[in-house]
N, C-alpha and C positions, 0 to 999 in steps of 0.2 A: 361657435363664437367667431365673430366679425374683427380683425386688426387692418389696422387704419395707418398709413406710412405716406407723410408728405415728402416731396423732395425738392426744395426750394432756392433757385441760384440765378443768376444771370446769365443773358443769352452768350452761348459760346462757350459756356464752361463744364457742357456735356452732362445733362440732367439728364436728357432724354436716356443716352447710355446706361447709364444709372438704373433707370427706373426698367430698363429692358434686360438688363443684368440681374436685377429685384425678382420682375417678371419670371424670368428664367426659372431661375433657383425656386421659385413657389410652384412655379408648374410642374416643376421635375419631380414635387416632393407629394403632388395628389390636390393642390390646393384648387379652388376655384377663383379666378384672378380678373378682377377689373382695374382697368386702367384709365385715367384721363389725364389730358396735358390742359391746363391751362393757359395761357401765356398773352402777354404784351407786344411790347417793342424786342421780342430777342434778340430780333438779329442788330439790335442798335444797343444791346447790353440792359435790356431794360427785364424786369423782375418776367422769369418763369416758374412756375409751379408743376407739377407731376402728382396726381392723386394713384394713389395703390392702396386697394384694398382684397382683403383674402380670408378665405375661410372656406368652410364648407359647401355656401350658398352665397353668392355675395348678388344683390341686384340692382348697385348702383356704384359707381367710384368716388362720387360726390362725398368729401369729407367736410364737416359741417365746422365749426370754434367749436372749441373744447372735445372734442369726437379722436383728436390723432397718436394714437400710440406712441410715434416716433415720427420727428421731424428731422431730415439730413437736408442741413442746410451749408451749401458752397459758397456763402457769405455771408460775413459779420452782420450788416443790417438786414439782409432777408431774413437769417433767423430773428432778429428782435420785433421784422415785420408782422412775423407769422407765429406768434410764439402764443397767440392766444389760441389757436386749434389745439395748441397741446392737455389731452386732457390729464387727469390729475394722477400724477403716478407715473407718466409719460417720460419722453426723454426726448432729449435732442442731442445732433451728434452735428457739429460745427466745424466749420475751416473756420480760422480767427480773421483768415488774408480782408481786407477792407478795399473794395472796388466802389470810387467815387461815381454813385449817380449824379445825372445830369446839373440838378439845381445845386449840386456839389462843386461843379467842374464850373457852372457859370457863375459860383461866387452868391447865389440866391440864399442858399444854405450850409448850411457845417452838419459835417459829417458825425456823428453821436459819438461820445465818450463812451468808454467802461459800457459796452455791448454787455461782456461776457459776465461781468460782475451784476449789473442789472438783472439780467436775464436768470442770472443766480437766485436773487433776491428774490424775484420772485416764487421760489420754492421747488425750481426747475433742476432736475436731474441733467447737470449739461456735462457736455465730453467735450470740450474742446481742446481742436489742435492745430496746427500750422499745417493742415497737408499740402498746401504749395512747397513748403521748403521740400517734405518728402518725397513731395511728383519729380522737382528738382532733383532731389539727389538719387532716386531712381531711373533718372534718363529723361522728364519730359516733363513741361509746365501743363502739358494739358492732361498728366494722367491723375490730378485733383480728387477727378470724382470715385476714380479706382482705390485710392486712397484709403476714401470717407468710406467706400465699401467691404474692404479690408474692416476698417474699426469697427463696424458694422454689424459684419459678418461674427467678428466673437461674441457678441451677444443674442445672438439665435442660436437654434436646438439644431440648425443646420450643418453638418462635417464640412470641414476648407475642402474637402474633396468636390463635393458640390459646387460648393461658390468658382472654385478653379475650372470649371467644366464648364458653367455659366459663360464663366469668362472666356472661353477660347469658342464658345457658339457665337460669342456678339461681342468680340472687339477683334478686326483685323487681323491675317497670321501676321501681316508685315511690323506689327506695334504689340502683338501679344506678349514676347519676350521683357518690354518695358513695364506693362500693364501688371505682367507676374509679379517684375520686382516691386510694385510701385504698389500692389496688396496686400503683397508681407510684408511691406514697412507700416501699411495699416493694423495691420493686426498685429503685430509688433510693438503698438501704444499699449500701456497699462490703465 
């Protein structure tokens, strides 16, 4: 069987990381691992994507609407962007934090109410949580995506023993120290 793991945020806010920490932990554990990145404007803050796919055989990373197990989304409207890959049974696992795209900043448009309530309605398994406050009170605004990995991380058949060993293959020694704290306070959400 084929699982399906978007990772959906804006440029800068370390998806790539993410999905190479993802990577990791699947590889360690026997799986067979496709990856694709998507992307825009990143490096202008504009929507990136990350397709992960894993199984036994996997021969494409291309995740389709309705096709994605699990969506970690690093922003309030990427998730509402991409919430239709999620197929039915699926989940999403959200920062709530709200980073104004462009026609936002230029006054073109308003930024969505009630994301997380929406997103509910629609029959969606959502977890959402503030991981910027946590990155924050771990040491670092940018360790967001390590967070959302922590919360993550408990709902796989994978031991924190793994996911920590992921972690110290593919996040800097000079910032691992931060990174620790900043994935136990992920897994630390109920």
């Amino acid at each position: 069987m084929t699982r399906s793991i978007m990772i959906v945020g804006v440029g800068g806010q370390g998806t790539l990381l993410a999905s190479r920490i993802i990577g990791n932990v699947l590889l360690s554990q026997g799986y067979d691992v496709k990856m694709s990145e998507v992307h825009g404007m990143s490096q202008r803050g504009g929507s990136v994507v990350t397709y992960v796919k894993y199984g036994d055989e996997v021969f494409s990373p291309v995740i389709e609407k309705g096709q994605a197990d699990l969506i970690i989304a690093f922003e309030a409207l990427e998730a509402a962007r991409y919430v239709e890959y999620l197929k039915k049974g699926g989940r999403i696992v959200m920062n709530t934090q709200e980073i104004e795209p462009m026609p936002v900043i230029t006054g073109a448009a308003e930024y969505p109410a009630n994301i997380v309530e929406n997103i509910r309605a629609c029959g969606c398994d959502v977890v959402a949580i503030d991981a910027l406050s946590l990155a924050k009170e771990a040491g670092t605004a940018r360790a967001v995506n390590v967070v959302l990995m922590g919360v993550v991380s408990k709902s796989t058949d994978f031991g924190e023993d793994v996911w920590i060993k992921a972690l110290e293959e593919c996040v800097p020694p000079k910032v691992i120290d931060v990174n620790k704290k900043a994935f136990a306070l992920g897994r630390s959400i109920e």
